[in-house]
N, C-alpha and C positions, 0 to 999 in steps of 0.2 A: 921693381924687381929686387932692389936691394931688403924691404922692408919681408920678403917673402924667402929671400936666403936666408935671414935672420931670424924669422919664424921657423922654419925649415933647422936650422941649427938647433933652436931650443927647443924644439919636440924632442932631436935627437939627444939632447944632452939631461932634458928633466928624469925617462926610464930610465937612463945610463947610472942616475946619480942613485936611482932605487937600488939597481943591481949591486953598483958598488958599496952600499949602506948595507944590502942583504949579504954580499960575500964579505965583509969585514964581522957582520953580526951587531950593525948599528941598528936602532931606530929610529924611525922619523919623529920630527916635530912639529907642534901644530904650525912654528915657522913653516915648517918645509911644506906642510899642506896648502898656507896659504899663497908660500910664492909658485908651487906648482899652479893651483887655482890660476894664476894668473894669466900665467904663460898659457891653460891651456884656454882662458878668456880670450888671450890674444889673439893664438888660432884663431877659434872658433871664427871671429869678429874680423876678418883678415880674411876667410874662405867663403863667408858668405857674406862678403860685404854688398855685394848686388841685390841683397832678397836681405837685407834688416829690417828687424820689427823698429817702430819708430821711436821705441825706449833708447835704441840706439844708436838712431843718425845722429851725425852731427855732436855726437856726445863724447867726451874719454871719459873712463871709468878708470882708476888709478885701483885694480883691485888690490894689489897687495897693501897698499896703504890704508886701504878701506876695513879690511879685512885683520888686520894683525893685530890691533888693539882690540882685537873682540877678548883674544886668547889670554889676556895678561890683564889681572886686578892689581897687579903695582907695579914700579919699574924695578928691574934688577936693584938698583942701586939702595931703595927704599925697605924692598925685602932684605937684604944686608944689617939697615938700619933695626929693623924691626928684630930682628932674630936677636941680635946684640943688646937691644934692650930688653928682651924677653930674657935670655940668661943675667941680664941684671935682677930683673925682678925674683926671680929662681933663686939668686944668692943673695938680695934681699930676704927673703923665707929663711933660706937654710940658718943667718944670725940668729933668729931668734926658736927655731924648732929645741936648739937642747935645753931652753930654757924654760920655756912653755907649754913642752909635749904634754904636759898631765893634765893641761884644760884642752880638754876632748874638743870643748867647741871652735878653739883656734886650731887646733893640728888637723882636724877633718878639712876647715875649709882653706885651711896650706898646702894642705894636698891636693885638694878641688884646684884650687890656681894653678900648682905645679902642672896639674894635667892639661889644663887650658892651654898653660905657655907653653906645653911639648906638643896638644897638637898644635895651634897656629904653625910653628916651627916646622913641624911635618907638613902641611898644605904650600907652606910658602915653599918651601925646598921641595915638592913633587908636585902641586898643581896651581902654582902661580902667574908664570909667566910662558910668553908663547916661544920661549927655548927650550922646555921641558918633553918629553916623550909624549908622544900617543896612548892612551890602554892597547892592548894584545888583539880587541876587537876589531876597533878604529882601524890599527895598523894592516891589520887584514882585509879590509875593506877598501883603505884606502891601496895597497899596492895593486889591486885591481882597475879599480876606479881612473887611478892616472895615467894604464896605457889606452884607458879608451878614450874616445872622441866625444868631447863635449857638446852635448847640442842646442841649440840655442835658444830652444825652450826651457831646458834646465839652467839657464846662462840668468836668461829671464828671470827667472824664479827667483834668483838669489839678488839681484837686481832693485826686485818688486821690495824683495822684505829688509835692502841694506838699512830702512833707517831704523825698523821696528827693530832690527838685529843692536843695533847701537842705543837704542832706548830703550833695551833687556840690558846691555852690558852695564850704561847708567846706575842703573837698581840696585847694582853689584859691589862698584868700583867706588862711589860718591860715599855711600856707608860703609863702605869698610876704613878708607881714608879717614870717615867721622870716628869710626867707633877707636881707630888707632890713636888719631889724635886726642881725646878723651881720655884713652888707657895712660899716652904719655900726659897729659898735662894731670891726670892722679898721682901717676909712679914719686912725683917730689913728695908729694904728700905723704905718701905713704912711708916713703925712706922715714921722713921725718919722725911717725905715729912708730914704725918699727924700734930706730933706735930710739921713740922715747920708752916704751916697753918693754926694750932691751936691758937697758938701764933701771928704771922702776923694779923689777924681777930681781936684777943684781942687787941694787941697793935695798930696797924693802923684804921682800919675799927669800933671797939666799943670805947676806947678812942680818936679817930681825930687823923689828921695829923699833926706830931707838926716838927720842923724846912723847912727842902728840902722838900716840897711836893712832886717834879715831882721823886727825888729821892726815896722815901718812895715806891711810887705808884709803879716804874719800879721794885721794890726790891721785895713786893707781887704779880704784874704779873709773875714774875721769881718765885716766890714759887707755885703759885697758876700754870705754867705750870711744874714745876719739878712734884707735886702732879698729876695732870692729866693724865700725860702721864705712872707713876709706877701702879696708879689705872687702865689704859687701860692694861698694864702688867697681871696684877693680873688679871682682869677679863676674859684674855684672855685664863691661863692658868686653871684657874676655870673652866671655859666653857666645854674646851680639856677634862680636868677631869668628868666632869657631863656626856660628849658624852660617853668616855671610859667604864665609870660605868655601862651606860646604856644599852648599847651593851652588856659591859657583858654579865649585868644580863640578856636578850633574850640569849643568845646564851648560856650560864649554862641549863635553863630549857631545850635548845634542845638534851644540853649533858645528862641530867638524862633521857628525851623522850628514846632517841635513847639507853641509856643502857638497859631498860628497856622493848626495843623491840616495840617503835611505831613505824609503817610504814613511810615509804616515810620523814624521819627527814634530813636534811641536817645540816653537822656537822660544 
């Protein structure tokens, strides 16, 4: 009796919380999708406990735990990490751009990186983690979705495919980790290849060649390809990371579609 006032409570209080998010002009979060999911799991699993399919006797299903790490490819903490060394990498560039603007082949691709590092920056700050907003669609869908009654074949459904849903997030979350890890264990390097071209430029190229010319000259093409080649690194792995994100974030919105009961969603 107790475990049915308690259900009883949280139906009443999960549309309340819509309402109130709607009259302030809030929006939902895929958190909030999931711990609704939950609660309305609970129901569901609590009104027809007499007539369960046998996925579900005898079972708990911890949805919201199951479920919340689909929505987030890193943790708050690490996106923090990542933004902050991406404006490193950004002011790494900016030293060496007044010096080097006039070789076309390094300022194209300073710029190519600069873009990488603002979007990552952009995905991680709007489609990272499951604290972030819903799209306008989703949200639309879902404020319907949660006054209704979940039925325990769509319960099922989502049940059948939790592990297939968790080894789609895998594909996601392990490579992007890789590819970040990669980007930081370059950035040393590349600090290094910067200010040594920083310097090379100042000393060679802005004040002249002064004793061994031919020696000076071979000493900055040696810098000037040590640099080249850790900047192709980097944008390599930046890229990897832009595609990773991207993906993702298509393939999260299909995970809240498909909780949520849109047809024909491929997970």
């Amino acid at each position: 009796m107790r475990q049915i006032l308690l259900l009883t409570f949280l139906s009443f209080l999960a549309p309340n919380e819509v309402f109130i998010k709607s009259a302030t002009g809030q929006s939902s979060t895929y958190e909030d999708l999931c711990g609704t999911f939950s609660i309305k799991a609970q129901q569901t699993l609590e009104i027809e406990k007499t007539k369960l399919d046998k996925l579900f006797k005898g079972k708990t299903i911890l949805w919201h735990v199951e479920l919340l790490p689909l929505f987030s490819i890193c943790e708050p903490g690490l996106t923090s990490e990542i933004i902050a060394s991406l404006d490193h990498i950004v002011e790494i560039n900016a030293k060496t751009i007044s010096l080097t603007s006039n070789i076309l082949s390094l300022k194209s691709k300073r710029v190519t990186m600069d873009a990488l590092c603002d979007n990552i920056k952009s995905h991680l700050t709007l489609n990272s983690t499951s604290s972030q907003i819903m799209p306008a669609d989703i949200e639309n869908v879902y404020s319907t979705w949660r006054n209704d009654y979940l039925k325990q074949i769509d319960l099922k459904r989502v049940a059948i495919n939790l592990k297939k849903l968790k080894e789609k997030h895998g594909q996601f979350n392990q490579p992007f980790t890789n590819e970040w890890l990669l980007v930081n264990q370059a950035k040393a390097a590349f600090q290094k290849e910067s200010n040594a071209i920083f310097l090379a430029f100042t000393n060679t190229v802005l004040n002249g060649i002064n004793g061994d010319g031919v020696a000076e000259i071979k000493k900055v093409k040696g810098i000037f390809l040590n640099y080249t080649q850790i900047q192709a690194e980097m944008i390599k792995h930046l890229s990897e990371a832009v595609k990773i994100l991207e993906e993702f974030n298509i393939r999260r919105e299909m995970w809240a579609k498909f909780l949520v009961g849109v047809p024909n969603i491929k997970i």
